[in-house]
Structures are given as structure tokens and as C-alpha cells.
C-alpha positions in Angstrom: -54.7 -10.6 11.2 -51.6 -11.8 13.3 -52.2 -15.8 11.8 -52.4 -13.8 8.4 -49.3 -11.6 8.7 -47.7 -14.9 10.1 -48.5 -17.0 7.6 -47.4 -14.7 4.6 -44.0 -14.1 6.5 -43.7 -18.1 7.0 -44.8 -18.7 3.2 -42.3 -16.3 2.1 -39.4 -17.2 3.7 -39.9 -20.6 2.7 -39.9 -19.4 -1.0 -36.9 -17.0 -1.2 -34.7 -19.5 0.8 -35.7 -22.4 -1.5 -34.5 -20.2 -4.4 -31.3 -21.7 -5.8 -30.0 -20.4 -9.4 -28.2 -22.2 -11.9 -24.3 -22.9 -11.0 -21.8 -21.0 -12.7 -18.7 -22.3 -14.9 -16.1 -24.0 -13.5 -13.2 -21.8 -12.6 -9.4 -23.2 -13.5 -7.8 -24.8 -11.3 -5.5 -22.8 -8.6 -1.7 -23.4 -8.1 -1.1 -24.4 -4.1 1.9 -22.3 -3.4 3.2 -23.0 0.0 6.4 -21.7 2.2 9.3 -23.6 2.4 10.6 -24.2 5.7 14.3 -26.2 7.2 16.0 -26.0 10.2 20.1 -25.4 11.1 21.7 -26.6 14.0 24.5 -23.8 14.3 27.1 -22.4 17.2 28.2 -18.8 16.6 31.4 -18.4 18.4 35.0 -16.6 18.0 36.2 -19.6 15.8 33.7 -18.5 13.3 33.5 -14.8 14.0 30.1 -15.0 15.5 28.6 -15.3 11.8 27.5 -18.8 10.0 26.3 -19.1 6.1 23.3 -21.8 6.0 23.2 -22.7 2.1 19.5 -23.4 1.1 18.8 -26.8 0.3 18.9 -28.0 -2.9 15.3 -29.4 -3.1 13.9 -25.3 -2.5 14.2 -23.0 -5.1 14.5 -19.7 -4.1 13.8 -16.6 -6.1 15.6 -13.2 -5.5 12.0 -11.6 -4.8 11.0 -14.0 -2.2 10.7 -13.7 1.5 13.1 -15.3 3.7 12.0 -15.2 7.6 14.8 -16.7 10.6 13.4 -17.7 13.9 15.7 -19.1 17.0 14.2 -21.3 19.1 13.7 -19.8 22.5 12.9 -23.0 24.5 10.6 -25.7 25.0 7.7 -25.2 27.1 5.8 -29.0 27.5 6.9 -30.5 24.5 5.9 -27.0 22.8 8.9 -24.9 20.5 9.1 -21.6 21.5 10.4 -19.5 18.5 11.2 -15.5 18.0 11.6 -14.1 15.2 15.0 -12.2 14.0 16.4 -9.4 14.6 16.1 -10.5 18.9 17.8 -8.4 21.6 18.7 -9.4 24.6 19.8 -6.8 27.2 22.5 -8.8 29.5 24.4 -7.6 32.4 27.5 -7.1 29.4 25.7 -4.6 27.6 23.3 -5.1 24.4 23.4 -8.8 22.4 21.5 -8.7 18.9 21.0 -11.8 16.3 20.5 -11.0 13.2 20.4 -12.1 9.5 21.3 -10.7 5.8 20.5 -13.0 3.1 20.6 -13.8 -0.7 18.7 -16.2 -2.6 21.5 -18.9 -2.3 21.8 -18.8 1.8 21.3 -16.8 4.6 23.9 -15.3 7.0 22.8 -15.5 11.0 25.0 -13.7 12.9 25.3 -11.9 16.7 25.8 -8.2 16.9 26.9 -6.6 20.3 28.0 -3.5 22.0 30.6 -4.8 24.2 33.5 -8.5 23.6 31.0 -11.3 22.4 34.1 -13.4 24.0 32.4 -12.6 26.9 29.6 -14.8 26.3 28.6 -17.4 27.5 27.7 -21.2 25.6 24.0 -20.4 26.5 24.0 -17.7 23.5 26.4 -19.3 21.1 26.6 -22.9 21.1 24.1 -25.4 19.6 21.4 -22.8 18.3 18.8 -23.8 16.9 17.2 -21.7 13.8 14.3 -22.0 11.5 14.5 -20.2 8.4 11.5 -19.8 6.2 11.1 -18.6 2.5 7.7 -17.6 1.6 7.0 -17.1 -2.2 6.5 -13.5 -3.7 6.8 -11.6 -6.6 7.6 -8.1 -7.2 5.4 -5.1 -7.7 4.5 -4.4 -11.1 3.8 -0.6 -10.7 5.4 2.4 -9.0 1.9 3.9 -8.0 2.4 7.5 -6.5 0.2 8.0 -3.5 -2.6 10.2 -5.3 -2.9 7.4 -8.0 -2.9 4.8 -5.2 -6.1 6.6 -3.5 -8.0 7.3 -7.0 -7.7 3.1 -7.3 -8.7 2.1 -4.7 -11.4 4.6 -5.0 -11.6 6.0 -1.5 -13.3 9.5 -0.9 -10.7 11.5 0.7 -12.2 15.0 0.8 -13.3 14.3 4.4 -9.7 13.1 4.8 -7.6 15.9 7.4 -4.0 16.1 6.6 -1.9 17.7 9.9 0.8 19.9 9.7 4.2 18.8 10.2 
């Protein structure tokens, strides 16, 4: 009876993963859409009011919906970058040091922000900086969902769902 059961179990196996069904159509082709990425050399010092415009280049086209990302290189650790991403804060001795960005689609503005005289700085955290600035492709929303029509599409079951009091 064991041989038997083993046998049909085998046999079957063998028939429903040899099973293959006929291929579908073709789908079109997709678009690779990929992030554009450059890198700025920049100081940030009382010359320049602790604020420098980086133009995007003129090979990337850059859309008002898009994503733009800034990253300062930290340091290199064995031949490794070491970035962080903006807005960073650094707590020094001084008080608070921030850099930051605003941007439009035709450049991005890096700049520090502190709570006490930035001419108090030192070179370390002004002088040959080096940032990488990303734009990543995206498109506005086409819908201004409320929350209840948000749930009902995405078709989630919320009468289990407990809301707390404020």
C-alpha cells in the first residue's frame, strides 16, 4: 500500500510539473527611465553668503514634478564614499550647523543654516565640499482621493479597524 501511495504521488508530480500552457502575447516594450545623477565641487563661505546655485546640466532635463535628492560626502572609508543625505546637522561646540537645499527645476540652492556666526567656522565645513545631487523622474498625482475613497480602492475591510480618540 506504501509502494502504491508512492507511486501515484511520484506519477503525479511528474505530470502536473511537466504541465506547461501555451505562452501569452508579447507585451510592448517598456521605457527604461533612470535617475540622473552629477556632482559639484562647492565652498560655502562669507564671500558667498554661505549659499551656492548649482545650475543643472544641460544634457538632464528636469521637470517641475521630479525629485531632486542632495547628498555631501562625508568621507572616504577604504576607497568607499561615504554620503548623507540633506538636510544634515551637526551639533558643534558653537551651537547647531544645518546644510540644506531649496530647489527649482533649473538648479538647486545648497546652503548652511546655523544658530550662532557661521564666520566662526572652520574650512572643514565650508571649503571644497563635495555634493551629489540626484533627480529622479516623477509625475504628479492625477487624483485628489479623500481618505474614505482611498480605503474603498484599495478595497481593504476596515470594520475591524479601531480608531483612538484624540
Amino acid at each position: 500500500m506504501k509502494n502504491l501511495f508512492l507511486l501515484l504521488a511520484f506519477s503525479t508530480t511528474l505530470i502536473f510539473t511537466s504541465c506547461e500552457g501555451p505562452r501569452g502575447p508579447q507585451g510592448p516594450p517598456g521605457e527604461t527611465i533612470l535617475g540622473q545623477v552629477f556632482e559639484a565641487n562647492i565652498n560655502l563661505n562669507e564671500a558667498n553668503g554661505y549659499s551656492r546655485f548649482v545650475s543643472f546640466p544641460s544634457n538632464i532635463v528636469v521637470y517641475e514634478s521630479d525629485v531632486v535628492l542632495v547628498y555631501l560626502l562625508e568621507y572616504v572609508d577604504n576607497g568607499l564614499d561615504v554620503w548623507s543625505q540633506l538636510p544634515q546637522t551637526y551639533f558643534l561646540d558653537q551651537g547647531t550647523l544645518l546644510y540644506t537645499f531649496d530647489h527649482t527645476f533649473v538648479d538647486v540652492n545648497i546652503f548652511l543654516d546655523a544658530n550662532f556666526n557661521l564666520n566662526t567656522l572652520g574650512s572643514d565645513f565650508t571649503n571644497d565640499l563635495i555634493f551629489r545631487i540626484a533627480i529622479l523622474p516623477a509625475e504628479y498625482a492625477n487624483s485628489n482621493l479623500t481618505m474614505e475613497e482611498l480605503m474603498s480602492n484599495m478595497q481593504i475591510d476596515t470594520t475591524d479597524i479601531e480608531v483612538l480618540p484624540n
